[in-house]
N, C-alpha and C positions, 0 to 999 in steps of 0.2 A: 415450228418444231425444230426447223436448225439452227433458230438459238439458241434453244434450250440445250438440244445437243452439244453447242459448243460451250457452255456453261460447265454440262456436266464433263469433259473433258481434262485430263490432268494437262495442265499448262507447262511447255514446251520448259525447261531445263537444260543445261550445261556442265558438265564434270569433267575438269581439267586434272589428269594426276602425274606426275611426275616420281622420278624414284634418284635419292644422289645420297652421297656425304658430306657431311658438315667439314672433315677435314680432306674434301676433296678442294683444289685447289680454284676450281670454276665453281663450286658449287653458288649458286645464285639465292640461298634461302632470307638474307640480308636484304636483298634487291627486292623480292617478293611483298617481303617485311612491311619495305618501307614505302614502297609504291601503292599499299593501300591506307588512304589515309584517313579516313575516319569510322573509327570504331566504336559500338555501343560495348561488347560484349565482349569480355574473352574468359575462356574456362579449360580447366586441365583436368584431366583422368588420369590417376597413378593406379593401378592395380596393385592390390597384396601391399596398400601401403591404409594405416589407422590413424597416424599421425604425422603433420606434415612438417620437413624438417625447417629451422628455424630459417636458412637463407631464404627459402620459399615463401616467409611470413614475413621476411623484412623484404622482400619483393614488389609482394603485395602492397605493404604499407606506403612501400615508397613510390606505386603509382604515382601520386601528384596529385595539382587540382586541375580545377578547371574552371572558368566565370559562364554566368549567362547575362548578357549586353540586353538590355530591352529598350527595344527603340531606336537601333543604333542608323543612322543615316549610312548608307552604303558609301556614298562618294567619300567616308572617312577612310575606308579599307584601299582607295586608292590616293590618298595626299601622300605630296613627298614626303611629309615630317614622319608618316604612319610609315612607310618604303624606308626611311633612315632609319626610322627607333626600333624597328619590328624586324622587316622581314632579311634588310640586310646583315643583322648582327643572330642570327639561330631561324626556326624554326617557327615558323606562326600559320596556326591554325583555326581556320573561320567555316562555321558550317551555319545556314538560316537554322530556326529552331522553328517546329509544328509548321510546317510548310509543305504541301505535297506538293509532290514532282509532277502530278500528272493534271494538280489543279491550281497551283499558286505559283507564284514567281521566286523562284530557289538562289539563293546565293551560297557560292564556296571559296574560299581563298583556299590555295594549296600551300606546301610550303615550300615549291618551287616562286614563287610571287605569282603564279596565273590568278587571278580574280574571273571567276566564271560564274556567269548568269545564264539561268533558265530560265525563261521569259515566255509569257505568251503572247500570242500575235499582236495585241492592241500594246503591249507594254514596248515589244520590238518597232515597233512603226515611231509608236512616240518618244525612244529612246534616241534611235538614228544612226545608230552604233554598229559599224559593218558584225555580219554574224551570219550563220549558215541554221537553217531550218534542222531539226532533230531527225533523227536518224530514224525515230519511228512516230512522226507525225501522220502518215499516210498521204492519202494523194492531196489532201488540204489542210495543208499547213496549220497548225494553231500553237505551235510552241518552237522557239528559235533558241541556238544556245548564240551567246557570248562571248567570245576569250579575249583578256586585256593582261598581256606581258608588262609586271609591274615595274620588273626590271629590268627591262630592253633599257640599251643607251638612246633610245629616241624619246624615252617615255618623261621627261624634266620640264619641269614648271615654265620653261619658255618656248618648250615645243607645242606644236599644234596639237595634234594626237593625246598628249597630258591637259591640253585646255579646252578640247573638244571633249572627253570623256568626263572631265571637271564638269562642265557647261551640261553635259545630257544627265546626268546625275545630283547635278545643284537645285538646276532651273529647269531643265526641260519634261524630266520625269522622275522628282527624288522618291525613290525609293530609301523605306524604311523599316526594317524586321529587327526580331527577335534571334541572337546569334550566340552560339556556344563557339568558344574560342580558349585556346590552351599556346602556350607558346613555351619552344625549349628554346632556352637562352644559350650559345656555344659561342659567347664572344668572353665571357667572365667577367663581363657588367652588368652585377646582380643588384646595385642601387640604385642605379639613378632609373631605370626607366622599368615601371610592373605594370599589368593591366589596370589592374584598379585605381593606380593614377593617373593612367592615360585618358581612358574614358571617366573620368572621375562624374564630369557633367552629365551621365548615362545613369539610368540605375544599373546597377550591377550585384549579381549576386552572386558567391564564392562557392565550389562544392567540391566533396574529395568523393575519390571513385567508391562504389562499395561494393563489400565481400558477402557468399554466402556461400560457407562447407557442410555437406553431410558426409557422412561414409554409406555406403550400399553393399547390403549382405548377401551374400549366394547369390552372386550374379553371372547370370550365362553367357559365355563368351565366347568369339569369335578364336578361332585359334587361327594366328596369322605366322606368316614366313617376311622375311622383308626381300626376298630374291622373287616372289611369289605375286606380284600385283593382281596379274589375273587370275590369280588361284590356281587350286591343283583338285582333283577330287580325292577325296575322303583327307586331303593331308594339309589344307589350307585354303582361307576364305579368298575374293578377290577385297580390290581395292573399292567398289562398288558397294557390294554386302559388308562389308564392313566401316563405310561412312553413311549408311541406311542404319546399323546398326546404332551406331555412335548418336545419331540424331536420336531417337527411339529412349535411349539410357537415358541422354544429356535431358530428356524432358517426360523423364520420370514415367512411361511406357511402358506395362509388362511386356516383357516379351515370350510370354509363355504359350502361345497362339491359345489362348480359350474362345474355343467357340461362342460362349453364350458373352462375351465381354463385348460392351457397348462403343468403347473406344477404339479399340483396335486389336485386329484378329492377328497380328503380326507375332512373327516366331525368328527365332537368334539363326542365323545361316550357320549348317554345318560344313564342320567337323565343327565341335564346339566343347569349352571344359566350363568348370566354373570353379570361379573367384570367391576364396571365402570373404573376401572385404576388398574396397576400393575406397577412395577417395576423391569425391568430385567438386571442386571450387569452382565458381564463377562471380566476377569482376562484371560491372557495368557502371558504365556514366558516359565522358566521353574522352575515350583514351587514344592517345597518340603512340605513331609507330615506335618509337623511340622507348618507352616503354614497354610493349610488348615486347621489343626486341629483347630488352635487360632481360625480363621473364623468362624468355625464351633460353637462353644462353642458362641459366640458374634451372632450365628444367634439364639441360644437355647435361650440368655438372651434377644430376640425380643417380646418375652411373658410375659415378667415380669409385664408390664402397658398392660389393656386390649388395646387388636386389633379387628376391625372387621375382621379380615383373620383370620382363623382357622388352617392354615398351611402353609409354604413356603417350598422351594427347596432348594436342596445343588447340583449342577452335576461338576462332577469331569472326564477329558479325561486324557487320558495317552496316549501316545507318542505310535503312527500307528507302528513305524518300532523298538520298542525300545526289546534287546530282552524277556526281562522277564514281566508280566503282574503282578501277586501281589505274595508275597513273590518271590519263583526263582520258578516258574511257567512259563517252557518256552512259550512266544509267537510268533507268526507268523500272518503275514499280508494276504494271501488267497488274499482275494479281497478286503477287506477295512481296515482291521488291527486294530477294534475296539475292547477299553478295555475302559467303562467306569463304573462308579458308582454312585446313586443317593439318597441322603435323601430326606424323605418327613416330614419334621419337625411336629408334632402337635401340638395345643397351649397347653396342658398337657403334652408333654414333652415325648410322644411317638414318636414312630418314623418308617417308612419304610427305610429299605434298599435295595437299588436296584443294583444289578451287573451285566454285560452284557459283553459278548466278542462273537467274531466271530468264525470262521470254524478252525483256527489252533489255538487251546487253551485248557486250560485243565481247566477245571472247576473251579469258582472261591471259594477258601472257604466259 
């Protein structure tokens, strides 16, 4: 019976919020940005908006792509030649692809050059490779993380450390997955060196991110303040009930509270108005901060000409089984393996931050 009980129990959640300006001179929404770094998912809410303006659609379009590596040998994401071509000259991005965190062995390159493994116990023993046990293993052990600085000055082809992790990765336990990887190039050496020549020996297969808009009609809304986080009664929502809300919209949820409805009895947190029309796009594949970012900045210049909307949305998911959630913050999946985050834009140029993760997570910055 106390398993069952613990089943039916809502699992333990996190909600980080913050409140700053964009042209505040500390404000840190950049930092946030980019410290999470692998994304499936981002999507935007304009209220009292039908038609999205065209900087927004060349936004979109200019996501970028992304490959998926199949079969890729792991000890390639740590050779020198990979450390020159890749991660010294921009931004390179490696996530394993179909791999759970809580049952297979996970690889991430960040694009700080860490290379991190999640490993389980038999893979750590036969690797060799100093590493600390996860953070939510419990009292026995069965999954170790990794971390191999790619580019520390210790780490070169005639040090030890670079022939010992060569060696644990070659011969001693090569590991080999399926890896989605995106890289922003910030040296303006757009020739000589592309993924698809790199790994050319790999199958590899090319993908651009993709779009999906509707508009939503008479939609009941949350009436918010931006001085107001924890709300006020009868004159504004908090910051709580109103990323409950957002979640509910974003996935197409009445929010009408009907009783006899099968999916969910949920109702829009008062004081509340409604929106004769909204706009909601949502991106997925696998998008880097560096994009989002542009997005971001193109959804702040949506203010520039008055709007009747007072504010819109930014939400940002990251990858259920990926192992790290923002910086190298190990994550773990529990029961839903959520890591996301959420602006709440205001037409002055404030702004909410919203961060959220689940039961195996360590707090977001």
């Amino acid at each position: 019976m106390s398993g069952l009980r613990r089943l039916q129990e809502s699992p333990r959640h996190l909600l980080v919020s913050d409140r700053s300006s964009f042209k505040h001179q500390k404000s840190r929404h950049a930092e946030r940005v980019k410290e999470h770094p692998f994304n499936y998912s981002v999507s935007f809410l304009i209220p009292e908006c039908g038609t999205l303006p065209d900087r927004l659609k060349n936004a979109i379009e200019s996501m970028g792509k992304y490959f998926l590596v199949k079969n890729l040998h792991v000890h390639e994401l740590a050779s020198s030649e990979f450390v020159n071509t890749f991660i010294k000259k921009g931004s390179f991005y490696a996530l394993s692809y179909n791999t759970k965190i809580d049952q297979d062995n996970s690889v991430a390159l960040l694009p700080t050059g860490k290379l991190i493994l999640s490993v389980d116990k038999d893979t750590y023993e036969e690797l060799g490779l100093d590493g600390t046990r996860s953070h939510y293993a419990g009292k026995n052990p069965m999954r170790y993380i990794i971390k191999i600085d790619l580019t520390e000055a210790a780490f070169t082809p005639d040090a030890k450390k670079y022939k010992r992790v060569t060696w644990a990765l070659t011969e001693k336990k090569p590991l080999m997955l399926d890896f989605l990887v995106a890289w922003h190039n910030t040296s303006g050496d757009k020739d000589k060196s592309t993924i698809k020549s790199y790994f050319s020996k790999y199958e590899t297969k090319e993908y651009y991110q993709k779009s999906v808009s509707r508009t939503l009609r008479n939609v009941q809304c949350p009436t918010l303040q931006n001085q107001e986080m924890i709300g006020k009664p009868e004159e504004a929502c908090s910051v709580q009930e109103f990323f409950d809300w957002l979640g509910a919209v974003s996935n197409n949820i009445d929010c009408n509270n009907s009783a006899d409805s099968f999916i969910s009895t949920y109702c829009c947190p008062q004081p509340s108005t409604i929106l004769d029309q909204a706009h909601l796009c949502t991106v997925t594949g696998f998008i880097i901060p560096e994009k989002v970012y542009e997005l971001l900045e193109q959804l702040r210049l949506y203010f520039d000409e008055p709007k009747l909307s007072q504010w819109l949305t930014l939400t940002v998911h990251g990858f259920a089984d990926s192992p790290v959630s923002w910086r190298e913050n190990e994550h773990g999946f529990h029961k839903g393996g959520e890591n996301v985050y959420n602006f709440v834009i205001f037409n002055n140029q404030d702004y909410w931050l919203q961060m959220a993760v689940g039961t195996n997570d360590d707090c977001p910055p």
